[in-house]
ROBA-377548 format. One record per residue (C-alpha): residue in one letter; z, y, x. Coordinates in steps of 0.2 Angstrom, whole numbers, plus 2048, in hexadecimal, padded with zeros to 3 digits. Layout:
<atoms>
AZYX ...
</atoms>
This chain:
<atoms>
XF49690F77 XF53683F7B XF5D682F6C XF4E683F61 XF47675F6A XF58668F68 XF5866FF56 XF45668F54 XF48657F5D XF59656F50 XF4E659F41 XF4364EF47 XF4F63FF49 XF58644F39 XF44641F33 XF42630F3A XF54628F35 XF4F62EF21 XF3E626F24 XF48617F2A XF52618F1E XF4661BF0D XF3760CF15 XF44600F1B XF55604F11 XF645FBF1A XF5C5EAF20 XF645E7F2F XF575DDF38 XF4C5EDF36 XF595F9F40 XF5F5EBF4C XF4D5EDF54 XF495FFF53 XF5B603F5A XF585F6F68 XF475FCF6A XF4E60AF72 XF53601F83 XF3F5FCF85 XF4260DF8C XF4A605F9B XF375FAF9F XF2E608F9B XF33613FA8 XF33604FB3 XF235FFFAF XF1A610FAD XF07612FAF XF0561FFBD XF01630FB7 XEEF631FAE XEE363DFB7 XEE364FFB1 XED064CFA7 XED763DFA0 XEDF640F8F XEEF638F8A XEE7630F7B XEEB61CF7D XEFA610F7D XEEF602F80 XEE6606F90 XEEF5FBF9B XEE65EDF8F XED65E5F99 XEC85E0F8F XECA5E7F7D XEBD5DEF76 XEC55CEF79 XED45D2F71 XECD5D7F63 XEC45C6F63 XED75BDF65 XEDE5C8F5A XED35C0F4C XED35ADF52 XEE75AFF54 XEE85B6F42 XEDA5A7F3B XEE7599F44 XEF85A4F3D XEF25A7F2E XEED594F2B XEFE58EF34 XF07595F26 XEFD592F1A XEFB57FF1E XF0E57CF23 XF18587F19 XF0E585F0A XF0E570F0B XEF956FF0C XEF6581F02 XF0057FEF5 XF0158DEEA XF0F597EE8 XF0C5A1ED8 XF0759DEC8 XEFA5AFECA XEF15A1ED9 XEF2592ECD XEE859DEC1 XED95A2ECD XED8590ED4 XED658BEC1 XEC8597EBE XEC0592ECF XEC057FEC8 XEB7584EBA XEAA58DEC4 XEA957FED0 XEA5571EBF XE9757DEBC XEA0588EAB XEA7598EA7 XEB558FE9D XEBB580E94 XEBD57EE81 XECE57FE7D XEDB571E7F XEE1567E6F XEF256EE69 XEF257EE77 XF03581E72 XF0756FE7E XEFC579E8D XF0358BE8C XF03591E9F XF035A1EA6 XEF15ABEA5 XEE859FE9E XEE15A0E8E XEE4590E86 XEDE597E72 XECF59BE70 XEC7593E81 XECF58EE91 XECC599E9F XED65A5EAA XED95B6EA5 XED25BEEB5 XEC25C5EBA XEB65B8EC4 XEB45C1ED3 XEC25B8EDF XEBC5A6ED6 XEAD5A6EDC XEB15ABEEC XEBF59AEEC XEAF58DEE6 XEA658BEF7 XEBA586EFD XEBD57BEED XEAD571EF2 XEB1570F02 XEC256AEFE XECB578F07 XECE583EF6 XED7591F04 XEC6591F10 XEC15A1F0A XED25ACF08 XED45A9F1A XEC45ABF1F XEC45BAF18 XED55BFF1C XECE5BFF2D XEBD5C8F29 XEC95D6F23 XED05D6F35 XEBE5D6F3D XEB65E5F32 XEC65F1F33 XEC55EEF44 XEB05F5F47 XEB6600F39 XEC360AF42 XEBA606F53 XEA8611F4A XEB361EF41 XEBF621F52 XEC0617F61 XEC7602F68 XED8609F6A XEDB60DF57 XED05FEF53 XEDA5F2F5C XEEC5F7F57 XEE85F9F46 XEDF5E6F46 XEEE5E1F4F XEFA5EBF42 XEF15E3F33 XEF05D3F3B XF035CFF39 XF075DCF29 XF135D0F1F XF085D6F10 XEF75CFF19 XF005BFF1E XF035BDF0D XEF45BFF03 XEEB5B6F13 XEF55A5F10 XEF45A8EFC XEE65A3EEF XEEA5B7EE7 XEDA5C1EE5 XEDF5CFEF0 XED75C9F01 XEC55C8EF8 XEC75DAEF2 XECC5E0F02 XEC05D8F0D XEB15DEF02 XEBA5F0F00 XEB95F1F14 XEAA5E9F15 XEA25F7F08 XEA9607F11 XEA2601F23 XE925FDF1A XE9060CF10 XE93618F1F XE8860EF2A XE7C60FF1C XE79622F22 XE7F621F32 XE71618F39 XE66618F2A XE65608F2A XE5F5FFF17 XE675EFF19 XE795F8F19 XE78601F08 XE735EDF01 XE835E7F08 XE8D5F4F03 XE865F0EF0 XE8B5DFEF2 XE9B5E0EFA XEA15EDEED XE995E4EDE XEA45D5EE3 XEB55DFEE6 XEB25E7ED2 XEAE5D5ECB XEC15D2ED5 XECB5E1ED2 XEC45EBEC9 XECF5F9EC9 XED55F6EDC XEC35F6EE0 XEBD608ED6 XECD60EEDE XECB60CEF2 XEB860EEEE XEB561EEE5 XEBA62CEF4 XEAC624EFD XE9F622EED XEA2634EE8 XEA263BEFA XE91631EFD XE89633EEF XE8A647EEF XE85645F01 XE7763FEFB XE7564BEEF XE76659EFD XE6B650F08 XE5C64CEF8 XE5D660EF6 XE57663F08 XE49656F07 XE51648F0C XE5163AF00 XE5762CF0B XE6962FF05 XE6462CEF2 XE5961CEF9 XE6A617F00 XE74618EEE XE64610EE7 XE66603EF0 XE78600EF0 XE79601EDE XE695F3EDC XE745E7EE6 XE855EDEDB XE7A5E9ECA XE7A5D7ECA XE8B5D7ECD XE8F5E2EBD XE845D6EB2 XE8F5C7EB9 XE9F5D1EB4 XE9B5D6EA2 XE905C7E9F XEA15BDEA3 XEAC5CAE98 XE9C5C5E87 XE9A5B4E89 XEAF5B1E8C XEB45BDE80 XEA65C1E74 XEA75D4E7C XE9F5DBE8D XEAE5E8E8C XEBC5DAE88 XEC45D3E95 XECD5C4E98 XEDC5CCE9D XEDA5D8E8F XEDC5C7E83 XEEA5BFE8D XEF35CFE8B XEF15D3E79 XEF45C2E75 XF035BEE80 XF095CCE8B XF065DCE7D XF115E8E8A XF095E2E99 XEFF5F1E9B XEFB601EA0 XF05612E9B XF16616E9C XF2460FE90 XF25600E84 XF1A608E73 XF135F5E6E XF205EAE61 XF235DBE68 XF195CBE60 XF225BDE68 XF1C5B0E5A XF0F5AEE63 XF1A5ABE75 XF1F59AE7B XF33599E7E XF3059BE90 XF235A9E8F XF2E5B1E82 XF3B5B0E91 XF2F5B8E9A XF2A5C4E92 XF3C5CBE8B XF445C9E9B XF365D2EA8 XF275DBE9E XF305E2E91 XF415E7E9D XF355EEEAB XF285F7E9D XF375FFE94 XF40607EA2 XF2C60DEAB XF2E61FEA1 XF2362DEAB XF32630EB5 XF3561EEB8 XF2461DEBF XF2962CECC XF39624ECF XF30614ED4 XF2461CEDC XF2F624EE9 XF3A618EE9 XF32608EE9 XF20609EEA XF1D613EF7 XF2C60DF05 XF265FBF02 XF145FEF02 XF1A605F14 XF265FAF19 XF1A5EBF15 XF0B5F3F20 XF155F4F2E XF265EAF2C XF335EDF3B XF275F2F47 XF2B606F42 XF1C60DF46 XF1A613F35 XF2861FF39 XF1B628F42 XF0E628F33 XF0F63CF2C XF0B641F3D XEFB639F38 XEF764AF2C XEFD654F3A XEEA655F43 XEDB658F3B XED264AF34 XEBF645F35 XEB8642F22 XEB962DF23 XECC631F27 XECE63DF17 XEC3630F0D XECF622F12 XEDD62AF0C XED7630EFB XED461EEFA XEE461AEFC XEEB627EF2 XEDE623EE3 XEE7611EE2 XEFA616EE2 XEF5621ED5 XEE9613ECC XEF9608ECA XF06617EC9 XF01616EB6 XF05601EB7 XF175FDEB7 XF155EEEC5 XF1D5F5ED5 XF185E6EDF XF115EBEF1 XF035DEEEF XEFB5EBEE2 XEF65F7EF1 XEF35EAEFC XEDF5F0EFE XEE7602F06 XEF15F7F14 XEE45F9F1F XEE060CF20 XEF560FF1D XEF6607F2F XEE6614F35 XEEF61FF31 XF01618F3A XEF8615F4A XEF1627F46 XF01630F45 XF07625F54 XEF962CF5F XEFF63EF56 XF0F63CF60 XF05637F70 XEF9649F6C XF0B651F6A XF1464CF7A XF0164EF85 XF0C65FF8C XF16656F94 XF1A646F9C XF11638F90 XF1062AF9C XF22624F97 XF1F629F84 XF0E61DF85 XF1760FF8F XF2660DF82 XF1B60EF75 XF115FEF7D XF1F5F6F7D XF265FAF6D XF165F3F63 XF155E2F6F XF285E0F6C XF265E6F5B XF185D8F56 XF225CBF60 XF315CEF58 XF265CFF45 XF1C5BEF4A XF2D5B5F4F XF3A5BCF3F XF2D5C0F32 XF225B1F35 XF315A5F35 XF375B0F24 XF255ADF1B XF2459BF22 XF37599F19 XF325A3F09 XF2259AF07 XF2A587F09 XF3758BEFD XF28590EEF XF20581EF4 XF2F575EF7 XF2F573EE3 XF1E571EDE XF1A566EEC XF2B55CEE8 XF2455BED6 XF10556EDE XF1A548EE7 XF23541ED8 XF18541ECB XF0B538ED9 XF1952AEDD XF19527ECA XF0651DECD XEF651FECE XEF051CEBB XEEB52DEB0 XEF9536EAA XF02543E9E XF0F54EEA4 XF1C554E99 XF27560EA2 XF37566E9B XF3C575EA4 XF5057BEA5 XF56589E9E XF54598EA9 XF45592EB0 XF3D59DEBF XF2D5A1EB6 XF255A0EC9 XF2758DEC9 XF1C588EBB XF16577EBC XF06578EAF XEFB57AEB8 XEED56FEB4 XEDB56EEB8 XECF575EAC XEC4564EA7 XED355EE9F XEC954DE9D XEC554BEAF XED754EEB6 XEE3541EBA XEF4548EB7 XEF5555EA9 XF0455EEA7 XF0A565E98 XF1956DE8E XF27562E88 XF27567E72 XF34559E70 XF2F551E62 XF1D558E60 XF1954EE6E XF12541E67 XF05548E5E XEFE54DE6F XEFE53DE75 XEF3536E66 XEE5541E70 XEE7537E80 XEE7526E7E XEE551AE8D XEF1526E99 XF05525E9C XF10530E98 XF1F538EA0 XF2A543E9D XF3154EEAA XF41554EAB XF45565EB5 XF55565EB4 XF5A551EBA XF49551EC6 XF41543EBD XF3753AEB4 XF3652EEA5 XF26523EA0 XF24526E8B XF1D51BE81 XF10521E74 XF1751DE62 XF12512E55 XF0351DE4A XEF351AE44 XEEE52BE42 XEE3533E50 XEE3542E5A XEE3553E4D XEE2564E51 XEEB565E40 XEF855AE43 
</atoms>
């Protein structure tokens, strides 16, 4: 008995080092902690809670914390300040990183000024930036769910209002969702847990679209099941609404985390209609009244840009631009780079078509395992290792808002398992029930040891996860605040100069040096060309001039990347106007 018991416990530490090993690979600052984690043994059995009565399960690690609520309450106000700490310091004001977030800030001017989109600028070729269309009209290729959410910031003059304050409404309704489906324990830790996820932080101090979906994706399960929990007709509304406006943002993501709880609902409904109880159908009703508008707005926006309720955007940008930015597996389109700028030429050559050739079927499974899945983990929990714990988690039966959570999360890796992007952003929206399910599995282990002596089990465990946040807040935080400033050190560098050169109404032309980090694009202009007082647009040499006949009365400049400069033009001698033709 003995030996089968030393032979268990060795499998089961062979278990966690190839967890280890397989989420967090070899970085050092990873098993620095868990391997000095293990002396918070030493406090743990100093600092022991006394033995719990017999009637009283082992079922916390948090009981020793007084007054739940309220730190549940600090938990989101600490977030709200970290979250804009970063945001505002390391990001220079909220500037953006990416040229993805200069795209939906675009889109969100454009809605602010009262359009859909913008004629097309004279010469596009001058104004070629990353997703935007610049041909036929000017407007971003993505769907108009997130820029409409940014407008109330935009006219407030704080365009980053709304991604944080709903970076922490996410926090708030994960934390009555848990607290309704289990108890505050599991609430509270996973609040906590999602709170300092390096991927939360991230999309919390970003302008990417990913903190509207999941806000309005939590916001929809806790309102569906309260719908016919308490029977209450106010629910199903907000539930309509909340997932109307995560498909008009995501639209995959959203169908995706959504559907387990659609399907299970609706048949529910189904079940309860055939015993005479049509309250459940009343609820879908309802819910989908509220949804409707919300479809009109999405397809109406697909006719009226694109001349097709079923053509989207992105579907133009793509075809037009990116032809192997798609999904499926393999590179099957020709390549059509006539139509391709040198730089998204570059682009194109050097990452979609390099990454879309080698994402074969097996590729995909190789990612999957590989990538995917370990970063998806490792970016839910980073450092802490409680995630070691997490298939304990399926060890125990679970209750059917449990099993729907994780065909939620399942239904999305398998959405974007046919999209060659391995990016962990793409499952952002299944952070939150991934961490469930680690403070599940963690409790597992609690349920496991109830046999014997717990007391020291629960008391290191406290003190790993304090530690373990401690020690996430101080390296991870100081890492994103680092990674952020050097994103924004060069636009902001770029703001400063191009600002210092006078106050008068200006064109931009930027000349980029070879191997330019497609990241750092500086064309980022706003959509009422006319209205703006800097416009920034792409060095043609000596087709600039021809762009400058179509802005009389501003300077000109030309920037050079390469020498950090810049140098006043003068507009040549012609008495020919501004042409399309030219």
């Amino acid at each position: 008995m003995n030996l089968f018991r030393h032979l268990r416990s060795l499998l089961f530490g062979l278990l966690l080092i190839f967890l280890v090993v397989w989420i967090y690979k070899f970085e050092l600052r990873t098993w620095v902690f868990l391997v000095v984690s293990i002396y918070f043994l030493v406090p743990a059995f100093l600092f022991r809670s006394k033995s719990l009565p017999k009637n009283r399960p082992i079922g916390s690690i948090i009981d020793p914390l007084p007054s739940k609520g309220h730190w549940a309450l600090a938990i989101w106000i600490f977030a709200f300040v970290m979250y804009w700490a970063i945001g505002y310091f390391a990001e220079r004001g909220f500037t953006p990183n990416m040229h993805d977030e200069y795209a939906y800030i675009f889109q969100a001017e454009t809605f602010a000024n009262g359009k859909l989109y913008y004629p097309p600028p004279v010469h596009p070729e001058f104004f070629d930036a990353f997703h935007i269309l610049t041909e036929k009209i000017y407007a971003s290729k993505y769907p108009p769910g997130h820029a409409l959410i940014l407008v109330p910031g935009l006219l407030l003059g704080v365009p980053m209002l709304m991604p944080l304050l709903l970076s922490m409404g996410s926090l708030m309704v994960l934390y009555f969702w848990v607290k309704e489906i289990k108890d505050q324990d599991f609430a509270l830790i996973s609040t906590g847990l999602l709170a300092i996820s390096p991927l939360q932080i991230q999309m919390a101090t970003s302008y990417l679209s990913h903190s509207t979906t999941l806000f309005f994706l939590l916001l929809f399960a806790y309102s569906l099941r309260n719908s016919f929990e308490r029977r209450s007709l106010g629910y199903p509304v907000i539930a309509g609404i909340a997932i109307g406006i995560a498909f008009i943002t995501r639209p995959l993501t959203a169908f995706a985390v959504a559907s387990p709880f659609i399907f299970y609902f609706f048949f529910l409904a189904i079940r309860k209609a055939r015993e005479g109880k049509k309250h459940g159908l009343k609820i879908i009703s309802l819910m989908s009244l509220a949804c409707f508008p919300f479809l009109i707005i999405f397809f109406g926006y697909n006719t009226i840009l694109m001349g097709s309720p079923l053509k989207f955007p992105w579907t133009e940008y793509t075809q037009r631009y990116m032809p192997a930015d798609n999904f499926g597996f393999g590179l099957t389109e020709n390549s059509r780079l006539e139509q391709l700028s040198p730089r998204k030429a570059d682009f194109y050559q050097d990452y979609v078509q390099r990454l879309k050739r080698d994402y074969t079927f097996g590729g995909a499974i190789w990612q999957l395992l590989v990538e995917r899945l370990p970063d998806t983990l490792r970016a839910s929990d980073d450092s802490i290792g409680l995630v070691l714990f997490l298939p304990l988690a399926f060890s125990l039966p679970m209750a059917i808002y449990e099993k729907l959570m994780l065909w939620s999360v399942i239904f999305l890796f398998l959405a974007h398992f046919f999209y060659y992007g391995g990016l962990p952003r793409y499952q952002f929206e299944a952070i939150p029930f991934i961490i469930y399910f680690i403070v599940r599995g963690t409790y597992a282990l609690l349920k496991l040891l109830k046999k014997t002596d717990g007391n020291l089990i629960r008391s290191f465990l406290v003190w790993h996860l304090l530690s373990g946040a401690i020690y996430v807040f101080s390296f991870k935080m100081l890492g994103e605040f680092n990674l952020k400033r050097d994103f924004t050190r060069y636009h902001s560098a770029f703001r400063d100069l191009v600002n210092n050169a006078g106050p008068e109404p200006k064109v931009i032309f930027v000349r980029y040096q070879p191997k330019h980090n497609y990241h750092f694009d500086l064309i980022n202009n706003e959509p009422n060309l006319q209205a703006s007082r800097n416009i920034f647009v792409l060095d043609l040499g000596g087709e600039n001039q021809k762009l400058m006949r179509c802005f009389r009365g501003r300077s000109f400049f030309l920037f050079d990347e390469k020498a950090w400069k810049l140098e006043k033009l003068v507009l040549g001698r012609s008495p020919a106007g501004c042409s399309a033709n030219d």
